[in-house]
MIGUTOR-830913 format. One record per residue (C-alpha): residue in one letter; y, x, z. Coordinates in steps of 0.05 Angstrom, whole numbers, plus 5000, padded with zeros to 4 digits. Each point is the difference from the previous one (the first is absolute). Example, Ala and Ser with C-alpha at 12.3 -4.5 7.8 and 13.67 -1.06 7.14 Angstrom:
BEGIN
a491052465156
s506950274987
//
This chain:
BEGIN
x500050005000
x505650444972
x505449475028
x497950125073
x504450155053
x496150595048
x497649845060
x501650365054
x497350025080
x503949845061
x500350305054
x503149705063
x505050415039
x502549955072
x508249835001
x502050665040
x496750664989
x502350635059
x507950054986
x500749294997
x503749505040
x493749525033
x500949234973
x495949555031
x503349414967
x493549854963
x497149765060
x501449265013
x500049835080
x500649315025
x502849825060
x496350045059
x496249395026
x500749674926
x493049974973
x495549445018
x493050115043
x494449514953
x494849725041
x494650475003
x495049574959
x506350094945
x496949994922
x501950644965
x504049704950
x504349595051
x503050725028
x500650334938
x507550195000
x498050395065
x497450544963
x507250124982
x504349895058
x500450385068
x497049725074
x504950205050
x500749855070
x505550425028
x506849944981
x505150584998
x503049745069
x493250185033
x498049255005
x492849674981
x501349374956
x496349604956
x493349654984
x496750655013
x502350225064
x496449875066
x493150344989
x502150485058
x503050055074
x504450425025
x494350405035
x496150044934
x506050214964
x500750535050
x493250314986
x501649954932
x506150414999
x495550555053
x496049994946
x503950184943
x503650525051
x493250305013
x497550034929
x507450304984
x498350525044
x493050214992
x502450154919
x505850395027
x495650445045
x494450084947
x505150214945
x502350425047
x492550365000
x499049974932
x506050424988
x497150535060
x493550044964
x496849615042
x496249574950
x500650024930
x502049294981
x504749435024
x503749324975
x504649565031
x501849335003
x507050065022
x504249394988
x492349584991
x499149965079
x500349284999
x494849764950
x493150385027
x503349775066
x500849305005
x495549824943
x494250385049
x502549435061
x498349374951
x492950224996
x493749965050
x495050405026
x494850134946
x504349914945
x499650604950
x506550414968
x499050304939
x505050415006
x504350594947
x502250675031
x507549705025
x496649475054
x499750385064
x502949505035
x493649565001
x496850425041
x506750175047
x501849275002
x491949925015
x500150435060
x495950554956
x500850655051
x504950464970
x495950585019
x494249864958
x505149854948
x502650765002
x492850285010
x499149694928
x505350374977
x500050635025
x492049954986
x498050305062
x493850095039
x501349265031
x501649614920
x496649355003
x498350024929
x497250845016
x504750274952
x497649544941
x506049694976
x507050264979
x506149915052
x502449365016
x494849744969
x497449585062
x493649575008
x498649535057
x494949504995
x501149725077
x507549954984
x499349634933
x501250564965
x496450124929
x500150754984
x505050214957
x498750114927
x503950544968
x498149684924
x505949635006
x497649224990
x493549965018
x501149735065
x502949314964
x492549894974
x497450245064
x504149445036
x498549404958
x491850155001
x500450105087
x503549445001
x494549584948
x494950235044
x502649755068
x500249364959
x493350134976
x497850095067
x504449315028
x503850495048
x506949865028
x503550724982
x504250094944
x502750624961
x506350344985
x501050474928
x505850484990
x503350324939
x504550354991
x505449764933
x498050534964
x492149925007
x501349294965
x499750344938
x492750145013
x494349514976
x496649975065
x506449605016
x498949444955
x492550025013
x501049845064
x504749404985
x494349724954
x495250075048
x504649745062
x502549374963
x493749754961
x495650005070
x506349845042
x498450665048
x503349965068
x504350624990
x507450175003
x501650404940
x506450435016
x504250414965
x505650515015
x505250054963
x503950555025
x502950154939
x497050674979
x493750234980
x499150795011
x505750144953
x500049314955
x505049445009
x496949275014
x501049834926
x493650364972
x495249655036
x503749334997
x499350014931
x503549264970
x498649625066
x506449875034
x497350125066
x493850255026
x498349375037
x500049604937
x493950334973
x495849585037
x502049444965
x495650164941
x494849945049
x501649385030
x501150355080
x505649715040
x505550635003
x505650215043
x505050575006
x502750155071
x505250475026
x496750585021
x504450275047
x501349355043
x494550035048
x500149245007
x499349844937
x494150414983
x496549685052
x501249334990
x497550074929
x494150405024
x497649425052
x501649444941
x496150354955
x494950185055
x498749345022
x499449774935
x493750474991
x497449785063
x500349254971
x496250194943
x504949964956
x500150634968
x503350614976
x507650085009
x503950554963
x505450335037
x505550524973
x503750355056
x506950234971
x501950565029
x502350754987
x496150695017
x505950365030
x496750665007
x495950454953
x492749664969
x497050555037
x501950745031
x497650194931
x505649644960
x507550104996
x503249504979
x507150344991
x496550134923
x500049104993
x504449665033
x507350105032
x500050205065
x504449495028
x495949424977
x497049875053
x505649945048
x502649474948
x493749615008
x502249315011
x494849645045
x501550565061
x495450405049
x494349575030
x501150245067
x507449885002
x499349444975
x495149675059
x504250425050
x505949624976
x496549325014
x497350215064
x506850245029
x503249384975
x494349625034
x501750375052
x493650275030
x500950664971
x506850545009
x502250664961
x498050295071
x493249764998
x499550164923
x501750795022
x495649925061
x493649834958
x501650354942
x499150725057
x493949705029
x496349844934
x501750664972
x497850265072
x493649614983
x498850284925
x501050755027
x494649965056
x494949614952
x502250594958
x498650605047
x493149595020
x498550084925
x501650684991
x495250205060
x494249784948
x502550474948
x505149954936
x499250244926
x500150755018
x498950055069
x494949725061
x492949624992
x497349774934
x496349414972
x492150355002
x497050204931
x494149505011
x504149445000
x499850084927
x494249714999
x498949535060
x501349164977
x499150054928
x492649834995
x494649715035
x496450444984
x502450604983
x498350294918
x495350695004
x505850374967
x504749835059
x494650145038
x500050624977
x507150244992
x500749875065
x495150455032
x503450524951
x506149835041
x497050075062
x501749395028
//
């Protein structure tokens, strides 16, 4: 076809690049306390312009209005912002080590607090996280001990997992706490067929899947939105959308959709997006969507807008992507703040008492710390043993194991 015009490919691009003034003006953020809470038994297609609005519960005055708010007391709200001080500090103190050689590996979720924390409060004992590598606050918000936490990191002679898994990389089955994949996706497919067989097996727990925004671009994304809508599975499907994959903007993964929420409209799955960094608000979507799981009503698909304030991991900069101002220009605020702000205007918090805690919990995180480091870090103290190489893999262990380990000696 002489006459044709060539075709050329797109590629999307983010609207600032490093040197640019940060715009957020793309972002469109209702009011607080303006979107409606459905019934839970809701039909997908009766909530469908919530895949493109905002649930918010606290105002910029501090103040917990609308249809949503109410989930929480002032005591649980409390806890809550502990929480999110606690997880805050455990990444501070572990970033810290990283950059002393103390383990070889670390990632953050500064700015995320709130999400892993109250989302981890809607759920019950025996429910199962399937969780990415940014959701420590599950197990923090869990009551997880910290120091088993940092012997997994430091991958010393008392790791839980025996030196088998990469920092950060957590696993706790007693906690609800599926082991973290580093195949980025897999634990969306994982998710949906736990939560089919505690259906299967006419139990009462449910499961929760994370993604991150990025890791939608993988198939094992919409697999598990095939499998989760055509046999109704009773699993909360939640994505993060903090804004940034490892050095890609949102846009590549979203592809067309105009959120991420609204791609599980194709599949027929109620969806929601939720302000990530008001505390409330994630957890009054996380109990809605929660109980309706528990009713047997199926899977609910949940985007958590947010924004990943620090680097994707202490192996990224991301000075080379993205201004370095942007996230100070983040509209939706710091999560802890935020609750602070609500507290204090509730008036069962102070400033005072914020300082207070803020010295014990980081009084907390250091001894947990030093209790770790008496078991060893990456170059110094005890060890995970050899032979743990090949302890729990079989039941009966394969003659060539067999023999490499009496080659090893162990």
């Amino acid at each position: 076809m002489p006459d044709a015009k060539p075709l050329s490919l797109h590629v999307p691009q983010p609207a600032v690049r490093p040197g640019d003034k940060p715009d957020f003006g793309g972002v469109a953020i209702p009011r607080a306390g303006t979107v409606a809470r459905p019934p839970v038994d809701v039909r997908p297609e009766d909530i469908r312009d919530h895949a493109y609005t905002i649930v918010r519960v606290l105002n910029r005055d501090g103040e917990a209005v609308g249809p949503w708010a109410g989930t929480l007391d002032d005591q649980a709200a409390l806890a809550g912002l502990r929480d999110m001080m606690k997880v805050r500090a455990f990444d501070a103190r572990m970033l810290m080590a990283q950059r002393q050689g103390k383990t070889s590996f670390y990632m953050q979720c500064l700015g995320e607090e709130a999400i892993a924390c109250a989302f981890q409060k809607a759920l019950a004992p025996g429910d199962m996280n399937f969780p990415t590598y940014r959701q420590q606050g599950l197990l923090i918000a869990g009551g997880y001990p910290m120091v088993a936490m940092m012997n997994q990191v430091f991958s010393n002679a008392a790791d839980p997992l025996n030196g088998r898994q990469l920092p950060i990389m957590y696993s706790a089955k007693s906690h609800g706490f599926f082991s973290i994949s580093g195949n980025l996706g897999t634990q969306y497919v994982q998710a949906v067929g736990w939560a089919m067989a505690s259906a299967i097996a006419g139990d009462t727990r449910i499961a929760a899947g994370w993604i991150g925004e990025g890791a939608t671009a993988e198939s094992d994304f919409h697999a598990a939105l095939v499998f989760a809508s055509t046999y109704k599975a009773p699993v909360i499907l939640n994505i993060v959308n903090n804004q940034w994959a490892i050095s890609t903007f949102q846009g590549i993964a979203r592809g067309g959709a105009g959120t991420f929420a609204a791609r599980g409209h194709g599949f027929g799955i109620p969806a929601l997006r939720v302000d990530g960094n008001d505390y409330l608000a994630v957890h009054a979507v996380a109990r809605w969507a929660a109980e309706r799981a528990r009713a047997d009503l199926g899977p609910t698909l949940v985007e958590h807008v947010t924004y990943r304030v620090a680097a994707h991991s202490t192996s990224d900069d991301p000075s080379a992507y993205r201004p370095k101002e942007e996230s100070d220009a983040w509209p939706l605020g710091d999560p802890i703040a935020r609750l602070k702000n609500h507290l204090i205007r509730r008036g069962v918090w102070s400033d005072e008492r914020h300082a207070q805690y803020q010295a014990e919990v980081e009084a907390e995180v250091l001894a947990a710390q030093r209790e770790a480091e008496a078991h060893g870090t990456l170059h110094s103290g005890g060890k995970p043993s050899v032979r743990d190489m090949f302890e729990g893999v079989y039941a009966e262990m394969p003659p060539h194991l067999v023999r490499q380990r009496r080659r090893a000696g162990v």
